[in-house]
C-alpha positions as CSV (number, residue, x, y, z in Angstrom):
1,X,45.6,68.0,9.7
2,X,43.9,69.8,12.4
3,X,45.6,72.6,14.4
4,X,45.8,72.3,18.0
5,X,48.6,70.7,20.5
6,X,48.7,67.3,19.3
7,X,49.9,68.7,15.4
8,X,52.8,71.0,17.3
9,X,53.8,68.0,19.3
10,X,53.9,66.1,16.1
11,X,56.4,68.9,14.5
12,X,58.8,68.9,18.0
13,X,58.7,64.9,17.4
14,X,59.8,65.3,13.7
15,X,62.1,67.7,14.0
16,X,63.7,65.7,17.7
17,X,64.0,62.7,15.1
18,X,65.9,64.7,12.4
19,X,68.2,66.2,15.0
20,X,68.7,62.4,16.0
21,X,69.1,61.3,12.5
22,X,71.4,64.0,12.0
23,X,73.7,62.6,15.0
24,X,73.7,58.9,14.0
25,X,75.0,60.1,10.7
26,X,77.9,62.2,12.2
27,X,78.6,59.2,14.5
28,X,77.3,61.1,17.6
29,X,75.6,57.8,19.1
30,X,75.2,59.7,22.4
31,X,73.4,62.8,20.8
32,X,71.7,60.5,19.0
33,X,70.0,58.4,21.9
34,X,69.3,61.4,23.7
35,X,67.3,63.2,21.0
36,X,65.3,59.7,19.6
37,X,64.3,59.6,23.2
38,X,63.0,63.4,22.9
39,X,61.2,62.3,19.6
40,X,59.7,59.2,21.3
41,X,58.4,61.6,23.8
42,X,57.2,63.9,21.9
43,X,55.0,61.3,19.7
44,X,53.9,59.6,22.6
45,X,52.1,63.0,23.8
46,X,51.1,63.7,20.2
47,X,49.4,60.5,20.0
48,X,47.7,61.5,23.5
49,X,46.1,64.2,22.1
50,X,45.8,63.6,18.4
51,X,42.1,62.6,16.8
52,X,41.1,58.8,16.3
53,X,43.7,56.7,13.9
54,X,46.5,59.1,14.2
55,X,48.7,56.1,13.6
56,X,51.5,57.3,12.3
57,X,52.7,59.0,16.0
58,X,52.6,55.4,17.1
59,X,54.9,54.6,14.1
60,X,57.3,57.3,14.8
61,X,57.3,56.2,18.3
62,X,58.5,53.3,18.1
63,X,61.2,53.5,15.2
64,X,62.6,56.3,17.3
65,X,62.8,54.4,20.4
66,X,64.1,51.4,18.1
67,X,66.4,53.5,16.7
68,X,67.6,54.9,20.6
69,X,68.6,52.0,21.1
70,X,65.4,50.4,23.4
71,X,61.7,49.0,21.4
72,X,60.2,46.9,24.0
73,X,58.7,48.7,26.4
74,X,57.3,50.5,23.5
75,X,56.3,48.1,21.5
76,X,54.5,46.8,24.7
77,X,52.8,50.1,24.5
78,X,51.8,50.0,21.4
79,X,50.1,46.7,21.1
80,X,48.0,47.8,24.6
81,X,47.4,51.3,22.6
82,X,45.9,49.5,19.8
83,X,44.1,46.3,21.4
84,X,40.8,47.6,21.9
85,X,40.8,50.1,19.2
86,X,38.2,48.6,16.1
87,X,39.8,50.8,13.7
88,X,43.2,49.2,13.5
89,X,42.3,46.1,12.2
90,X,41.4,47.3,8.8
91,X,44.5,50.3,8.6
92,X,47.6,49.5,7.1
93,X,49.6,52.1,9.1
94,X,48.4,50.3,12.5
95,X,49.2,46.8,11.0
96,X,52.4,48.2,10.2
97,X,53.0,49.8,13.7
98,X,51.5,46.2,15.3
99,X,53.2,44.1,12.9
100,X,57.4,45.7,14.2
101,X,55.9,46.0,17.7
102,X,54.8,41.6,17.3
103,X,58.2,41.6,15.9
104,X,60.0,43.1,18.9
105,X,57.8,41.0,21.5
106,X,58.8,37.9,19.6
107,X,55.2,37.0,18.3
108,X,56.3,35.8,15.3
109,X,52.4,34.3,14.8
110,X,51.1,37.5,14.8
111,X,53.0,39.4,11.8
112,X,51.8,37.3,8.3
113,X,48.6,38.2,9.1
114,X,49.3,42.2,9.7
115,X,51.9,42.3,6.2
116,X,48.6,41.1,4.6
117,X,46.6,44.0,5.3
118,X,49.9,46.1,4.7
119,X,50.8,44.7,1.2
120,X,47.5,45.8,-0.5
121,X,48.7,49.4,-0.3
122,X,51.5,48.7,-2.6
123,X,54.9,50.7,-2.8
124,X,56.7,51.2,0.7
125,X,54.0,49.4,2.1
126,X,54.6,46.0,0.3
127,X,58.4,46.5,0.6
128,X,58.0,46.5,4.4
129,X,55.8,44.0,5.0
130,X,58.1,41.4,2.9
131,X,60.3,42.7,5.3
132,X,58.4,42.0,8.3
133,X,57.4,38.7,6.9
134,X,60.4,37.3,6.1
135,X,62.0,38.2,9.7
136,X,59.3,36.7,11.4
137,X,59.8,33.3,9.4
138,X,63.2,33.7,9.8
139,X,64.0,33.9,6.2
140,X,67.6,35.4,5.3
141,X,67.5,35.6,1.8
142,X,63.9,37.1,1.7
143,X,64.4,39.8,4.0
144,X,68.2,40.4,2.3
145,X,65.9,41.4,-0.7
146,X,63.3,43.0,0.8
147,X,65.9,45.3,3.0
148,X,67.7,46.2,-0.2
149,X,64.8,47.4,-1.8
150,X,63.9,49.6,1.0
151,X,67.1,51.3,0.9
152,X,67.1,52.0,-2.8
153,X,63.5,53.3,-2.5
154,X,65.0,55.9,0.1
155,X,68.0,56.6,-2.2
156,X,66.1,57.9,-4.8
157,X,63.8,60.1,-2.9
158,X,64.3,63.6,-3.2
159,X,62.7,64.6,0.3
160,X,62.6,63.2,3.7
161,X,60.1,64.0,6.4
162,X,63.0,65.1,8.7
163,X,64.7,66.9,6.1
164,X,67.7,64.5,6.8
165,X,68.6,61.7,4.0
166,X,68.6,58.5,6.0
167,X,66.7,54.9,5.4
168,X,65.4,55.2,8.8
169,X,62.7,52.3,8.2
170,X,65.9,50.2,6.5
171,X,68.0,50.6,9.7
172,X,65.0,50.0,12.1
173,X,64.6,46.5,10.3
174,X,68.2,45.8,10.3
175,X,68.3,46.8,14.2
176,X,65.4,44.0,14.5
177,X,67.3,41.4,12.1
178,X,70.6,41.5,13.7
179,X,69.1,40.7,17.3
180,X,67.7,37.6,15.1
181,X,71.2,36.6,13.5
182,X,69.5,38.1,10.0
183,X,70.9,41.3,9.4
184,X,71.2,42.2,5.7
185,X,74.5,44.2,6.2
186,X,73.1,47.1,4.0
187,X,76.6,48.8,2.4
188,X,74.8,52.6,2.2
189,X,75.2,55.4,3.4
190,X,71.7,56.1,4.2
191,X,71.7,52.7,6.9
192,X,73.7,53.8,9.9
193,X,73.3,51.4,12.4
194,X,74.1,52.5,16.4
């Protein structure tokens, strides 16, 4: 990655989230809020500045507002961010991104088509966009199994990019699902929910 602003934006983003991760785990829901909105911040003027397809600040900015406790604006802001950009079609980091933000604006139309350029990629990728999928149809069971895999898949990793042990991605979906009635009710503690 290149050095400049936009990469020490992207460290004071990852290191806001862990301090926010760190707070949901102790049960500090108010420290919590506070720092995902630093980290949503933070990304949001990384993604400013950062080269063309920097998708992953988008990414991080909207599971930390998710995880804050907000999403729509963002995921608003997202699907503007990436409407005229050519590139994102074809990346599976911006159909991922698109596909949570379709999720949270209630176009359910708009995420089988995104998982598909996801799945693909395999691993996490595939996990998340059987996630995605089966929220947007609206199928329990489907995204029960999908959710669980998640959370095992972040169980047995050894390092985390905030340096804190949390399914973030697991309780981002599970935020989403239980404002659709579909929550998986992951027993871990890795998924903390606000």
């Amino acid at each position: 990655m290149q050095d400049g602003e936009h990469r020490d934006l992207m460290i004071a983003a990852i290191t806001a989230e862990g301090e926010a991760h760190a707070a949901l785990l102790a049960g500090d829901a108010e420290a919590a809020s506070a720092a995902y909105a630093r980290a949503v911040e933070r990304y949001r003027a990384s993604w400013a500045l950062a080269p063309p397809k920097s998708y992953g600040r988008l990414v991080g900015l909207l599971k930390a507002a998710v995880l804050g406790g907000a999403g729509g604006p963002e995921a608003d802001e997202v699907r503007a961010a990436l409407a005229a950009d050519p590139d994102a079609a074809g990346s599976p980091v911006a159909s991922y991104v698109l596909a949570v933000a379709a999720l949270i604006a209630g176009d359910d139309a708009a995420v089988a088509p995104l998982a598909g350029v996801m799945e693909p990629r395999g691993g996490a990728f595939e996990r998340t966009a059987a996630a995605l999928r089966a929220l947007a149809a609206g199928d329990r069971a489907a995204y029960a199994a999908a959710a669980t895999a998640i959370e095992a898949d972040f169980a047995a990793r050894d390092d985390h990019l905030t340096g804190v042990a949390i399914a973030d991605t697991a309780i981002m979906l599970e935020l989403i699902a239980r404002e659709r009635g579909l929550a998986a009710e992951l027993d871990s503690p890795l998924v903390v929910l606000p």
